[in-house]
Each structure stands twice: as C-alpha cells, then as structure tokens.
N, C-alpha and C positions, 0 to 999 in steps of 0.2 A: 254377691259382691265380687267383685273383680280384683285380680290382686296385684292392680297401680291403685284404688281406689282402698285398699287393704292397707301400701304400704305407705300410702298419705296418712290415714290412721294412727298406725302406731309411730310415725314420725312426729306426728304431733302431740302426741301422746307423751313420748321420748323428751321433745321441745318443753312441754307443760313439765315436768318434773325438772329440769336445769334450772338451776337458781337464775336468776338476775344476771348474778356479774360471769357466772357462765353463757348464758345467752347473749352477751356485750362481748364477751369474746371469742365466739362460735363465730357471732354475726361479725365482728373483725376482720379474722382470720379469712371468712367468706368473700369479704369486699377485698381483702388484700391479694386473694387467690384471683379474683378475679381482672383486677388491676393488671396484676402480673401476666395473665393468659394475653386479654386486650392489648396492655402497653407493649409486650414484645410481637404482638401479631401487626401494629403498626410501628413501631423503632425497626424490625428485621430489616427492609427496606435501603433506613437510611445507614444500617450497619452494614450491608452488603457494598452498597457505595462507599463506604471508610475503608472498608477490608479492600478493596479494589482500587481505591485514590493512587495507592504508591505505583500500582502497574500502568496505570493510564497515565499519569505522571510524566513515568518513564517513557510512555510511548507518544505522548503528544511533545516529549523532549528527543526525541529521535525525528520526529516531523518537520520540529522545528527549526534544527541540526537541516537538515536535509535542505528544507524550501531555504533557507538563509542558503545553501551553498548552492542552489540553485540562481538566487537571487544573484549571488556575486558571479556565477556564471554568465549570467544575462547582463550584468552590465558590462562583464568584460566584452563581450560581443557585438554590443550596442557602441561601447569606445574604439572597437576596433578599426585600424584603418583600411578602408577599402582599396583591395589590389583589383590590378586589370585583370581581365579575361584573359590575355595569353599565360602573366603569372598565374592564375588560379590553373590553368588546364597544364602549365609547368610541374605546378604542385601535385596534382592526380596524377599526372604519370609518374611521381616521382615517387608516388607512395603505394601505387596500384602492383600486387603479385601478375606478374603476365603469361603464368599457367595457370592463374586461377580464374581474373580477370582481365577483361579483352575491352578499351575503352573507342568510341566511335563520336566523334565530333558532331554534332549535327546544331551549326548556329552558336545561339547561347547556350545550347545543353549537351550533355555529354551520356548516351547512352552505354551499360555495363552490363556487361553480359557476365555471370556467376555460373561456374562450374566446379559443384564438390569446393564450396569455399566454408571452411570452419565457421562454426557461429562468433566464437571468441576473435578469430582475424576480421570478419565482418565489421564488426557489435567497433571496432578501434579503429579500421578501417575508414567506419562512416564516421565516425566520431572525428577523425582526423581529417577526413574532407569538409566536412564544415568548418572546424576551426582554420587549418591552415589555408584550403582554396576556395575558402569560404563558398562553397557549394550544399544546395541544399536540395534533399531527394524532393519529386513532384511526383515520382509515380514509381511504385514497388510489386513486382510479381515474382513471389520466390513460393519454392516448393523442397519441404521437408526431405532430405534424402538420407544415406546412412554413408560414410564412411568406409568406401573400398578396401582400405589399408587397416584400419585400425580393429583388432579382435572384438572389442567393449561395441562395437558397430556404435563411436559418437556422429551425432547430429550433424549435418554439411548441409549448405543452400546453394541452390542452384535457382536460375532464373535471369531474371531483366531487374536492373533499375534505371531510370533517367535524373541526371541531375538538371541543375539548371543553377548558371555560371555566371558571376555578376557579369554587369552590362560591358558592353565594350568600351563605351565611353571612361569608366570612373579608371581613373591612372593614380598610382599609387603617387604620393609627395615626396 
C-alpha cells in the first residue's frame, strides 16, 4: 500500500468516527475555507482597482487641468487678430537675443540661426514668437551642446530653425 492511499484510509476512518453534527461542521468550515481562498482569488482584482481609484483620480484631474488649459490656449489663438508680415518680423527682432540669435528674411519665412542658446531662453523664445509675431516653426535642426560658461555644463542648442510669417496680405484692423 502506498502512503497517499494509507493516508485516505485512516482519514476516512477518522471521518467514520465524528458524529453527525461534527461532520456538518468540519464540512462547513471546509466550504467556508474554501469560499474565502476562491472569493479573494477573484475580488483581489477589483480591490487593487479601489486601492488605485484615488491616484488615477488625481491623475486623470491633472489631465484634465492641463487639455482645458490647452483648450483655452487654442481658442485664444484661434480669436487672435491677425497682424501683417512686416509687424510679425517687427516682433522677432524685437524679442530675438542677437548674440545668440541671428534672424535672415527670406519671403514669408524667417530663417535663425542658434548658437549656445539655453533651452529655457528657447523653450519662451518660441513660445513668444508664436503668440506675438504669430510665427510658426516649419523646420528645426538643433543639436545638443554643453554650456561654455556654466561649471554644471547646462544644456544650449545650437542649430537652424525656419519660421514662416503670416501672409503679406492679412493687415492688422
């Protein structure tokens, strides 16, 4: 004999001696153990999603923060009154560093030549050519360099970009 086929044996053996209302509550206890293993092997799941609800929450409220201030960005843009081409390339020289950048008229677009220019002067730079000389880059070639000056060697771009300058035609009202 074998002794899983041994320890069926005396289990049952063990079973045959428990009264009645011990075997109603052996076998209870059994189903309830077993409930409990199954019903948290399938609820984990959707307890992990509750434990997690407040942080996605919070971050699909930052999303949404964000695209609405986007939104209101875009219609500001959209309302905007369109200036001429001489104001618009008024406004880029007006706002362009000219040790940094060097701006070159060609037509409707305005080629810039980047040398050692901060990411952060950039990053507000273009940002300020769109809104004010309502200029919008068409073609970007910059390259990662380090910061002559600065110990921390922070990040400078160097490169080309081409804007391109509303129409000649559209005059401000």
């Amino acid at each position: 004999m074998s002794a899983l086929s041994s320890l069926r044996t005396q289990t049952a053996s063990r079973w045959q001696a428990l009264s009645p209302r011990e075997q109603r509550g052996l076998s209870l206890l059994g189903a309830s153990l077993a409930l409990l293993v199954f019903g948290s092997i399938a609820i984990a799941p959707a307890l992990n999603t509750l434990r997690d609800s407040d942080n996605r929450r919070a971050q699909i409220g930052q999303q949404l923060a964000h695209m609405r201030a986007l939104q209101v960005q875009a219609r500001a843009l959209q309302t905007r009154t369109p200036i001429s081409r001489d104001e618009a390339l008024r406004h880029l020289q007006s706002l362009t560093p000219s040790a940094q950048m060097q701006l070159t008229v060609q037509g409707d677009r305005v080629a810039v030549q980047l040398k050692a220019v901060p990411a952060a002067t950039l990053a507000h730079w273009l940002s300020q050519a769109r809104i004010q000389a309502q200029a919008m880059p068409l073609e970007v070639r910059l390259t990662r360099g380090n910061s002559p000056t600065a110990h921390n060697a922070a990040p400078v771009w160097e490169g080309s970009l081409v804007l391109s300058l509303p129409h000649r035609h559209t005059s401000a009202p």
